[in-house]
LUMLUMMI-37979 format. One record per residue: residue number from 1; x, y, z of N, C-alpha, C in turn. Coordinates in steps of 0.05 Angstrom, whole numbers, m for minus. Example, Ala and Ser with C-alpha at 12.3 -4.5 7.8 and 13.67 -1.06 7.14 Angstrom:
BEGIN
pt num->1 | n.xx->264 | n.yy->m114 | n.zz->156 | ca.xx->246 | ca.yy->m90 | ca.zz->156 | c.xx->264 | c.yy->m66 | c.zz->156
pt num->2 | n.xx->257 | n.yy->m45 | n.zz->142 | ca.xx->273 | ca.yy->m21 | ca.zz->143 | c.xx->258 | c.yy->1 | c.zz->157
//
This chain:
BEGIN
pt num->1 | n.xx->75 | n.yy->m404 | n.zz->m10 | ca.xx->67 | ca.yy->m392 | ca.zz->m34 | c.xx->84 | c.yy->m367 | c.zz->m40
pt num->2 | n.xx->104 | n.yy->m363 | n.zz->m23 | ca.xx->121 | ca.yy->m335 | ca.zz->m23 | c.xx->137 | c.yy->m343 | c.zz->m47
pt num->3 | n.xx->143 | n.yy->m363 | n.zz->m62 | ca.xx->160 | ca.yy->m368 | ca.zz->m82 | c.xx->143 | c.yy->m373 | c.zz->m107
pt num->4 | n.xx->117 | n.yy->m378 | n.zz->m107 | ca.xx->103 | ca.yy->m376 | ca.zz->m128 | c.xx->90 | c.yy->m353 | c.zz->m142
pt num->5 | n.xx->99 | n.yy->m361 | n.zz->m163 | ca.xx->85 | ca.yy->m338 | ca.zz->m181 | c.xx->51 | c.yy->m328 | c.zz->m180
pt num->6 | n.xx->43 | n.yy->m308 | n.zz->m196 | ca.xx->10 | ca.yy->m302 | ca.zz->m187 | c.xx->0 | c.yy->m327 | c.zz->m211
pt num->7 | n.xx->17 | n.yy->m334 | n.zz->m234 | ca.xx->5 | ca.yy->m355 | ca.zz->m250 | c.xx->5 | c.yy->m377 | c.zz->m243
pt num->8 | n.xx->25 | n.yy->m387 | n.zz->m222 | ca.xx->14 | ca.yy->m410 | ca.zz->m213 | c.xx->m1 | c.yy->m413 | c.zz->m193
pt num->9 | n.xx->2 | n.yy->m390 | n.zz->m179 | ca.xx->m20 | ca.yy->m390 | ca.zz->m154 | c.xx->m61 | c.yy->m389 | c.zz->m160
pt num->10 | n.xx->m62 | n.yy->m375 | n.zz->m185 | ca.xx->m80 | ca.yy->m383 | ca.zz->m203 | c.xx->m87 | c.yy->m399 | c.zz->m210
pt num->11 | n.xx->m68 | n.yy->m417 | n.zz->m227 | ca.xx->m77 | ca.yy->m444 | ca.zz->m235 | c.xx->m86 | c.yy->m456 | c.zz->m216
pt num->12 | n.xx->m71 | n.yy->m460 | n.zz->m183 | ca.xx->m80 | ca.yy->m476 | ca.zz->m169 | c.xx->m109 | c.yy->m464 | c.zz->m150
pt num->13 | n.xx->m109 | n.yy->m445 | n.zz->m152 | ca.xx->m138 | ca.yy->m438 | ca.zz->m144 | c.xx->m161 | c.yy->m448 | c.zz->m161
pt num->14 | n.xx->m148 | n.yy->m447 | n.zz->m185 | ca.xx->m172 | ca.yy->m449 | ca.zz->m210 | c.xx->m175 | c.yy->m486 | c.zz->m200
pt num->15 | n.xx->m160 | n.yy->m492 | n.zz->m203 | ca.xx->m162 | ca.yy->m530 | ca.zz->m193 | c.xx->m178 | c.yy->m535 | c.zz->m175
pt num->16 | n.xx->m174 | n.yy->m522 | n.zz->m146 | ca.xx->m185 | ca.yy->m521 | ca.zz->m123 | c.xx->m215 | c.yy->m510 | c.zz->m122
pt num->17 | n.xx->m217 | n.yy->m484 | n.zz->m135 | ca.xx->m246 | ca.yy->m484 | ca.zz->m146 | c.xx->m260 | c.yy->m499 | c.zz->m155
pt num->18 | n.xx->m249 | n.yy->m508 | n.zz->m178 | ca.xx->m269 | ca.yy->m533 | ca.zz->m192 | c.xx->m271 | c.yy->m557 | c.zz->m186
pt num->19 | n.xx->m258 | n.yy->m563 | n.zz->m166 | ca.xx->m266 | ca.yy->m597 | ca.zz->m152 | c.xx->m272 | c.yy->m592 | c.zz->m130
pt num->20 | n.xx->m279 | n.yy->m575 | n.zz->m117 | ca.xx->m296 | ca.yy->m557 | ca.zz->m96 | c.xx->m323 | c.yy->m550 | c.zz->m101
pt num->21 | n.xx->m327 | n.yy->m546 | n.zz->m127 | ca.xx->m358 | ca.yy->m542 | ca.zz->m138 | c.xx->m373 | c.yy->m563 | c.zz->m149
pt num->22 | n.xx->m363 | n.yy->m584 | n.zz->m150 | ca.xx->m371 | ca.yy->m619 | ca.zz->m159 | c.xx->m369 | c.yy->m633 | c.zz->m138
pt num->23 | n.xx->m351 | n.yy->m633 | n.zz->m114 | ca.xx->m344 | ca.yy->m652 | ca.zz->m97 | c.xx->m346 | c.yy->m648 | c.zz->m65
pt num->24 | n.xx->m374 | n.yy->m652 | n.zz->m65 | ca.xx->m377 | ca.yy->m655 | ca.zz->m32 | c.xx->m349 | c.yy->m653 | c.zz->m14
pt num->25 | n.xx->m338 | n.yy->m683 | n.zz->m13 | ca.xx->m327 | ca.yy->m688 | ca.zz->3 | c.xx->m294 | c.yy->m671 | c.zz->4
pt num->26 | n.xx->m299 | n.yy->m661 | n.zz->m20 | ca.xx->m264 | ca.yy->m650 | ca.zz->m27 | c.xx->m276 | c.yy->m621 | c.zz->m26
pt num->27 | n.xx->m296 | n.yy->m611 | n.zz->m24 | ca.xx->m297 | ca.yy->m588 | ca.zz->m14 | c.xx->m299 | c.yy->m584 | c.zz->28
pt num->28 | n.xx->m315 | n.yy->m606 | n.zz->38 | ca.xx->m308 | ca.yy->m605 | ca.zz->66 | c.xx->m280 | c.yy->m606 | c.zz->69
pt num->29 | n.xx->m253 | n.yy->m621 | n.zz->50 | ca.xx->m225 | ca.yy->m622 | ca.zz->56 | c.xx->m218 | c.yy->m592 | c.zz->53
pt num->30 | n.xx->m225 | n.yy->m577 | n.zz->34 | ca.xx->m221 | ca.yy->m552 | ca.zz->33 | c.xx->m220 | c.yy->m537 | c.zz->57
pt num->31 | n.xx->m243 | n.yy->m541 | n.zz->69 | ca.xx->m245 | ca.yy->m525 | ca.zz->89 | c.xx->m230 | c.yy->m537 | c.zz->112
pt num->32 | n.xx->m230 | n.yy->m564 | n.zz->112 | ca.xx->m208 | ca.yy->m563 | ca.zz->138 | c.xx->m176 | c.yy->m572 | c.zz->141
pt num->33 | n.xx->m180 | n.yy->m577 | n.zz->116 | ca.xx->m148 | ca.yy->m580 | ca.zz->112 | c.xx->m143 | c.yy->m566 | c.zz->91
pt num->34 | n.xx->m138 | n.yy->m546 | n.zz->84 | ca.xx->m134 | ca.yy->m539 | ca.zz->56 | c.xx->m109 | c.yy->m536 | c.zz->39
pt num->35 | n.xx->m85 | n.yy->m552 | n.zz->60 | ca.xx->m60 | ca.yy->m553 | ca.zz->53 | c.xx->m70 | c.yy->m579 | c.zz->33
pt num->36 | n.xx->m73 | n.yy->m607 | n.zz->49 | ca.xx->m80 | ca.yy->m632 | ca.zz->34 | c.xx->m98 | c.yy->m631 | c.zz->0
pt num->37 | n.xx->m115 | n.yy->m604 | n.zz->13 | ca.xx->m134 | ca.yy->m603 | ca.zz->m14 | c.xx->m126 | c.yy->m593 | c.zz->m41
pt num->38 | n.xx->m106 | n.yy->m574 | n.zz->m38 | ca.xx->m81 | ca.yy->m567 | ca.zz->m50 | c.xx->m66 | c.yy->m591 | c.zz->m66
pt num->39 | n.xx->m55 | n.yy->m601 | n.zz->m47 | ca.xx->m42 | ca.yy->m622 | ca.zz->m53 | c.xx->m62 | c.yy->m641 | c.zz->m72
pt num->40 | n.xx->m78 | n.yy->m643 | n.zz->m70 | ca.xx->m93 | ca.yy->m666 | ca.zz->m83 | c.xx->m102 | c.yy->m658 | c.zz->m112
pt num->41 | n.xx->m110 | n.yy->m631 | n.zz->m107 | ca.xx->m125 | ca.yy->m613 | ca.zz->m135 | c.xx->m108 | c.yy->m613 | c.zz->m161
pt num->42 | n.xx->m81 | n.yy->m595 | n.zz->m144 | ca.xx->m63 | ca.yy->m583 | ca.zz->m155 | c.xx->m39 | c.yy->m600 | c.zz->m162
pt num->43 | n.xx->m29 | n.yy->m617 | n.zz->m148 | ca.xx->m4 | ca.yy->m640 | ca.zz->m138 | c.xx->18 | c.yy->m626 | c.zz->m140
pt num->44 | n.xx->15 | n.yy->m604 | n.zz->m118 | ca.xx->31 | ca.yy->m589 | ca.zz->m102 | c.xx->28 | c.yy->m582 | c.zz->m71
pt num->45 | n.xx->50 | n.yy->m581 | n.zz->m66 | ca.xx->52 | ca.yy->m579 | ca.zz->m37 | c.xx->52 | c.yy->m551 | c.zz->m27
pt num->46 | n.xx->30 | n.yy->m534 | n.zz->m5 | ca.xx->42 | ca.yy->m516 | ca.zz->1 | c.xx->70 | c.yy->m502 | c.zz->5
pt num->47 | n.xx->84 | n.yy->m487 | n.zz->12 | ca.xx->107 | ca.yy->m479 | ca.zz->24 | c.xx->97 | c.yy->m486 | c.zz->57
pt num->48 | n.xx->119 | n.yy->m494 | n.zz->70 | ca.xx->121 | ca.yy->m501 | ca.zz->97 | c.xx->119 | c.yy->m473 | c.zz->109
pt num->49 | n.xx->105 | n.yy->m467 | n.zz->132 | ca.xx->104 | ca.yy->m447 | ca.zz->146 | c.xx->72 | c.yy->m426 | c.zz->134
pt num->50 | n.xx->72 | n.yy->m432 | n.zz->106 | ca.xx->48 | ca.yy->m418 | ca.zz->95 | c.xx->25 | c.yy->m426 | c.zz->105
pt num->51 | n.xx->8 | n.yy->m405 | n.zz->114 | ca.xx->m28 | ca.yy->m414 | ca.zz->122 | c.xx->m42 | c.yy->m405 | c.zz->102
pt num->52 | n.xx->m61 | n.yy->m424 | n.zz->98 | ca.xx->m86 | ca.yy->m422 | ca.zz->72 | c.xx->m106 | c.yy->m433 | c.zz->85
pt num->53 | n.xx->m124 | n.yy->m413 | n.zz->86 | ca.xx->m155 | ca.yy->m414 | ca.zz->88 | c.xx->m172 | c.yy->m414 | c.zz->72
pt num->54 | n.xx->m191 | n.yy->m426 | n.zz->68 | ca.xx->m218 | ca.yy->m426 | ca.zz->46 | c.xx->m241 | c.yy->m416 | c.zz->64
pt num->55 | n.xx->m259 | n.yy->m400 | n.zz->60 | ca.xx->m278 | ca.yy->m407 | ca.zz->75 | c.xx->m307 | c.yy->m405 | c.zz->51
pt num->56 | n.xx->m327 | n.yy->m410 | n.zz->72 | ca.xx->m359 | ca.yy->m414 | ca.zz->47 | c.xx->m366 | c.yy->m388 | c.zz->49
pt num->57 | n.xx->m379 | n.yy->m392 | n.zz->22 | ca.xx->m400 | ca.yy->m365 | ca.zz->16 | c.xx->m430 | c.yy->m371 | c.zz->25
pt num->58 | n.xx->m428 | n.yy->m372 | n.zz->54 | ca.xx->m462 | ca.yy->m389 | ca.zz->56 | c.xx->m470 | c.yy->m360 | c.zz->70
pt num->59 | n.xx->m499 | n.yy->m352 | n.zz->56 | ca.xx->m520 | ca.yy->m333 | ca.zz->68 | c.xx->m513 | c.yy->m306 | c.zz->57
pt num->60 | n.xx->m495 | n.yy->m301 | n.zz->35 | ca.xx->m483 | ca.yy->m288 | ca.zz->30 | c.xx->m470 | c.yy->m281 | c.zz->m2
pt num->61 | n.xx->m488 | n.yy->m257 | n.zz->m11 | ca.xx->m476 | ca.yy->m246 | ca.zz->m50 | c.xx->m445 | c.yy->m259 | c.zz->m49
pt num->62 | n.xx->m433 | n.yy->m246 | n.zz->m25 | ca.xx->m394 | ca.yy->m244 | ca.zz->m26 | c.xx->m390 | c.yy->m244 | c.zz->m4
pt num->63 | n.xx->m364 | n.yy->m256 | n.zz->1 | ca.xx->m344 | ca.yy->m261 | ca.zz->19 | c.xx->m319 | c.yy->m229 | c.zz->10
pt num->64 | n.xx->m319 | n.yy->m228 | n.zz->38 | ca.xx->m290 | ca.yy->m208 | ca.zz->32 | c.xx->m271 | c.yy->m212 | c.zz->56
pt num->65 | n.xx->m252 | n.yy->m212 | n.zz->48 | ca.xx->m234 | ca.yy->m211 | ca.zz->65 | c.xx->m227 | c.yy->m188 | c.zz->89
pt num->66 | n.xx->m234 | n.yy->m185 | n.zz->108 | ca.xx->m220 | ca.yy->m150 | ca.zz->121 | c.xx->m181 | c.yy->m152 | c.zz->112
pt num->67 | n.xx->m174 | n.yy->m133 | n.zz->120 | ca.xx->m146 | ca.yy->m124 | ca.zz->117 | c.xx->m136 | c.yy->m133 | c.zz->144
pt num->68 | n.xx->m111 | n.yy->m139 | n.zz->150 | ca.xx->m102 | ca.yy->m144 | ca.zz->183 | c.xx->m105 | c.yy->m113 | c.zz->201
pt num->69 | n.xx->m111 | n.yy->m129 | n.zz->228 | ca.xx->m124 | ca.yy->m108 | ca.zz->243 | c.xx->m92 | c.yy->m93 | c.zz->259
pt num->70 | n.xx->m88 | n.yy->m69 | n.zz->253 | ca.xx->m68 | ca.yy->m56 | ca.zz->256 | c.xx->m63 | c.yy->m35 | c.zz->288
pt num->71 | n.xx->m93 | n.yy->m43 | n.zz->295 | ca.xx->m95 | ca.yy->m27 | ca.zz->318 | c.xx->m114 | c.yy->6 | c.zz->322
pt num->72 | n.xx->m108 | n.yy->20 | n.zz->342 | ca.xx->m126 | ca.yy->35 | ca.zz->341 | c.xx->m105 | c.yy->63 | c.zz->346
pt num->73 | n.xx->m78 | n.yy->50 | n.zz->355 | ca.xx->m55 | ca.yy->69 | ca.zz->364 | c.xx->m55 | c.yy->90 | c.zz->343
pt num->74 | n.xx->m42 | n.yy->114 | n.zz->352 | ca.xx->m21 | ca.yy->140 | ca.zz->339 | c.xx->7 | c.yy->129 | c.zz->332
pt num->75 | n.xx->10 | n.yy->135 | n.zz->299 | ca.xx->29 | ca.yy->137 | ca.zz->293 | c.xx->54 | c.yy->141 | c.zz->314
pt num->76 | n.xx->72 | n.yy->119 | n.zz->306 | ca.xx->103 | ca.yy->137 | ca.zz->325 | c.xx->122 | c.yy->154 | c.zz->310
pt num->77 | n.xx->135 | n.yy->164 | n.zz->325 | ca.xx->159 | ca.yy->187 | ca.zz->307 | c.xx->169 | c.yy->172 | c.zz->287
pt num->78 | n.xx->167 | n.yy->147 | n.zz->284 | ca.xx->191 | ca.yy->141 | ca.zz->263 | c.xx->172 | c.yy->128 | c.zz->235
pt num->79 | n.xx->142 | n.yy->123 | n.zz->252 | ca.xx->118 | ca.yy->131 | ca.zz->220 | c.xx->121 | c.yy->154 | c.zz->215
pt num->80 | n.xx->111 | n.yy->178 | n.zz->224 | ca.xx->114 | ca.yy->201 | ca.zz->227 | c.xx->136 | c.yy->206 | c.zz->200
pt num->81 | n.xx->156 | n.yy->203 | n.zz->216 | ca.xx->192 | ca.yy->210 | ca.zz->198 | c.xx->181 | c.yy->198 | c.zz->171
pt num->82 | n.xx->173 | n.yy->170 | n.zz->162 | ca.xx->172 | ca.yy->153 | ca.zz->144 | c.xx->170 | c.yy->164 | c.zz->121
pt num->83 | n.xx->133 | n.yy->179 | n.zz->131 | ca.xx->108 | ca.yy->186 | ca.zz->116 | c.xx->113 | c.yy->225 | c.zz->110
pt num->84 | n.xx->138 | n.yy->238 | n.zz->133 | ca.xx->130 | ca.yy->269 | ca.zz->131 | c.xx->145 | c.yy->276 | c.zz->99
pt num->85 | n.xx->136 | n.yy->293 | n.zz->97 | ca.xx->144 | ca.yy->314 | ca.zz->61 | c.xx->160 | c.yy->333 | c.zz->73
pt num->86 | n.xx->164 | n.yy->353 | n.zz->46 | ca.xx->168 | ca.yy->376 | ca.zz->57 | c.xx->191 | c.yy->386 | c.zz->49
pt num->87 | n.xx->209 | n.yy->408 | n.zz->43 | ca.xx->233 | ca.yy->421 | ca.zz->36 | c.xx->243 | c.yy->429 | c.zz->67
pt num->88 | n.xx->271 | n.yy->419 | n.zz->66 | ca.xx->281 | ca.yy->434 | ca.zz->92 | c.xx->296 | c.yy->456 | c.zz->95
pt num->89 | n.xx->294 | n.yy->471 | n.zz->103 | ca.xx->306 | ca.yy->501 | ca.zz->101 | c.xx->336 | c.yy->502 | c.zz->102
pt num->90 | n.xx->349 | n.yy->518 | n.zz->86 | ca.xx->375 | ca.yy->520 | ca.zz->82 | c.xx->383 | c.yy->530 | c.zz->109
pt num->91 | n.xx->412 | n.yy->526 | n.zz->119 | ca.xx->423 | ca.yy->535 | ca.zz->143 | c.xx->425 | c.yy->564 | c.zz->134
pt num->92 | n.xx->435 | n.yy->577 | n.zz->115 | ca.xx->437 | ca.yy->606 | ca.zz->111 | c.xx->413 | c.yy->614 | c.zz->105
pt num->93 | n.xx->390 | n.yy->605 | n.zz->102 | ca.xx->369 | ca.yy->626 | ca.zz->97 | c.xx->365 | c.yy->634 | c.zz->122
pt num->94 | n.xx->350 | n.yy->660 | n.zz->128 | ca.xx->347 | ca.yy->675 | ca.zz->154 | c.xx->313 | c.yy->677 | c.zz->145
pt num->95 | n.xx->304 | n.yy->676 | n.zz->124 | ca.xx->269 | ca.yy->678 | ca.zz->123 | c.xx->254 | c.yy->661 | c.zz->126
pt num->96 | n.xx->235 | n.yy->662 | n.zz->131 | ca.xx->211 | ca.yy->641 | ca.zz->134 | c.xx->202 | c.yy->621 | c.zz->106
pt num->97 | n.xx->205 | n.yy->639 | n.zz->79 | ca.xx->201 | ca.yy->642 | ca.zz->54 | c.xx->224 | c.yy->612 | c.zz->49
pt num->98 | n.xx->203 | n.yy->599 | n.zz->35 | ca.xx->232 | ca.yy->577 | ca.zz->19 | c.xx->239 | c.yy->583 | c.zz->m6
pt num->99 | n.xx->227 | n.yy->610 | n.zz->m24 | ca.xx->225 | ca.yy->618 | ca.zz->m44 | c.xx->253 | c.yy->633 | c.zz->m51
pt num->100 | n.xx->274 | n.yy->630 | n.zz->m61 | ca.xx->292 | ca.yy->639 | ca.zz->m62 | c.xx->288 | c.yy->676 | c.zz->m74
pt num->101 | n.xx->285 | n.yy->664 | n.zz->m90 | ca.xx->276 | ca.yy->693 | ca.zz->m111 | c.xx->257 | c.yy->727 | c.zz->m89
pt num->102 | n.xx->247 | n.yy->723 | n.zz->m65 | ca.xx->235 | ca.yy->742 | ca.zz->m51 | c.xx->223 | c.yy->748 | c.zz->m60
pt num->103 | n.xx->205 | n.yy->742 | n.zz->m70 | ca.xx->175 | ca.yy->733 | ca.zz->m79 | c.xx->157 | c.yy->717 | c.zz->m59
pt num->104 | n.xx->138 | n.yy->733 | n.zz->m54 | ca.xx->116 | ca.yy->718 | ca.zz->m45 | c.xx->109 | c.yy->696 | c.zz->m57
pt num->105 | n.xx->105 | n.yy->674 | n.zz->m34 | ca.xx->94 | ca.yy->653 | ca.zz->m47 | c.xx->75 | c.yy->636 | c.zz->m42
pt num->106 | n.xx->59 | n.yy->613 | n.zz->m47 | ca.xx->35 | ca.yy->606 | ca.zz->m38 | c.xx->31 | c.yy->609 | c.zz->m9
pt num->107 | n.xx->53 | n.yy->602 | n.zz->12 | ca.xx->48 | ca.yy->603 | ca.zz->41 | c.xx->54 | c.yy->633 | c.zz->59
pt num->108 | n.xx->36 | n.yy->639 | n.zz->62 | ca.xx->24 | ca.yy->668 | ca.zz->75 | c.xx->42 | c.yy->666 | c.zz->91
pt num->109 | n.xx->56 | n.yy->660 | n.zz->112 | ca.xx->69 | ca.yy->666 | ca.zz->133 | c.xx->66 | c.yy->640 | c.zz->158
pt num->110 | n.xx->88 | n.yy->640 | n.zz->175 | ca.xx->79 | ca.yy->627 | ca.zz->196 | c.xx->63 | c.yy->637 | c.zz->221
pt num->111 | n.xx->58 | n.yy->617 | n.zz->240 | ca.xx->37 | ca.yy->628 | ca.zz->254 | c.xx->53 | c.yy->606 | c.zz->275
pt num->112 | n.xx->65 | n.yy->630 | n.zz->290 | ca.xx->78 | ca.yy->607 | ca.zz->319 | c.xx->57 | c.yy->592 | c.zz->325
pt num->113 | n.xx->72 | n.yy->563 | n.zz->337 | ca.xx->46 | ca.yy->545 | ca.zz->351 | c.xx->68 | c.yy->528 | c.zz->375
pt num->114 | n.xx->74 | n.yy->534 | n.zz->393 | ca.xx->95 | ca.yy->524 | ca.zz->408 | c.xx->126 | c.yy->525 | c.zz->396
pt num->115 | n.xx->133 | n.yy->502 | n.zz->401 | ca.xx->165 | ca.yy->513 | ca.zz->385 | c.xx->166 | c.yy->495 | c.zz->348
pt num->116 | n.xx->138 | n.yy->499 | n.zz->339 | ca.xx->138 | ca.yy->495 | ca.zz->313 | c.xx->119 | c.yy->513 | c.zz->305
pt num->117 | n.xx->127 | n.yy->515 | n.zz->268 | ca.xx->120 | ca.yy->540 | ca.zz->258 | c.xx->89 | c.yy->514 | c.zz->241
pt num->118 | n.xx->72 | n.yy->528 | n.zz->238 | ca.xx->41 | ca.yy->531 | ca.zz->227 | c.xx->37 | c.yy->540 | c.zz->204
pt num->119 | n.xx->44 | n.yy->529 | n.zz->185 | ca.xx->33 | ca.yy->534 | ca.zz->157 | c.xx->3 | c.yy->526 | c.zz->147
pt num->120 | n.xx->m18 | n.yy->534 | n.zz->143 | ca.xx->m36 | ca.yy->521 | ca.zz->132 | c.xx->m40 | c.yy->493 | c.zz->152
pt num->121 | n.xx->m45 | n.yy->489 | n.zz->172 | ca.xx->m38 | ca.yy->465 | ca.zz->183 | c.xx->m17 | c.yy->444 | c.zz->174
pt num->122 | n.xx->m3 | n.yy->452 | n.zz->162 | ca.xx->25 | ca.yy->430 | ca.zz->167 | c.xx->45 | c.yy->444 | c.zz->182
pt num->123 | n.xx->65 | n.yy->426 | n.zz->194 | ca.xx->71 | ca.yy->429 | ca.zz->218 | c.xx->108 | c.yy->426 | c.zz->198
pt num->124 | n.xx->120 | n.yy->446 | n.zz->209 | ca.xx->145 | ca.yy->447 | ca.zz->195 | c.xx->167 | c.yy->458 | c.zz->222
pt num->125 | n.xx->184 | n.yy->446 | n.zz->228 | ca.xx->214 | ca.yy->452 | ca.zz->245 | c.xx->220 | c.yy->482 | c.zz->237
//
């Protein structure tokens, strides 16, 4: 389905729904073949390598999907790097201040915290 559009991926859901809601037997294919059921609804063939699942709404308002389970780990340096913000200090500035003008500016000062400086809790080199 990586090459299909969301309109045709639609249409063939919309197919698959509605001879799923009339048809016993082509809704049990749904559920366990749902490449074939595809094929039959729609008269299209999955993409090779693609998995499609149906499952029932039994005992239940809605079905939801969870999201893929990503783990429970800490970010590594190179999420970290990905995701960090931030202005990096010119090699000639000598102040703490990223404010050129010497003007105070929203960030009060740093507050050593090992060999990084503590702004407001963000963490800056």
């Amino acid at each position: 389905m990586s090459d299909w559009t969301n309109e045709k991926t639609n249409e063939v859901l919309k197919a698959v729904y509605a001879k799923a809601a009339t048809d016993k037997a082509f809704r049990a294919l749904v559920l366990e073949n749902p490449n074939e059921a595809v094929k039959q609804a729609a008269d299209v063939e999955v993409p090779a390598g693609f998995k499609v699942r149906f499952v029932e709404n039994v005992g239940a308002d809605a079905t939801f999907v969870l999201p893929d389970f990503i783990g429970d780990s800490e970010l590594s340096d190179e999420q970290l790097e990905a995701v960090a913000g931030g202005k990096k200090k010119k090699k000639h500035d000598n102040d703490d201040d990223d404010n050129d003008n010497g003007k105070s500016g929203p960030i009060s000062g740093p507050v050593q915290s090992g060999s990084m400086k503590q702004f407001h809790g963000v963490c800056v080199d």
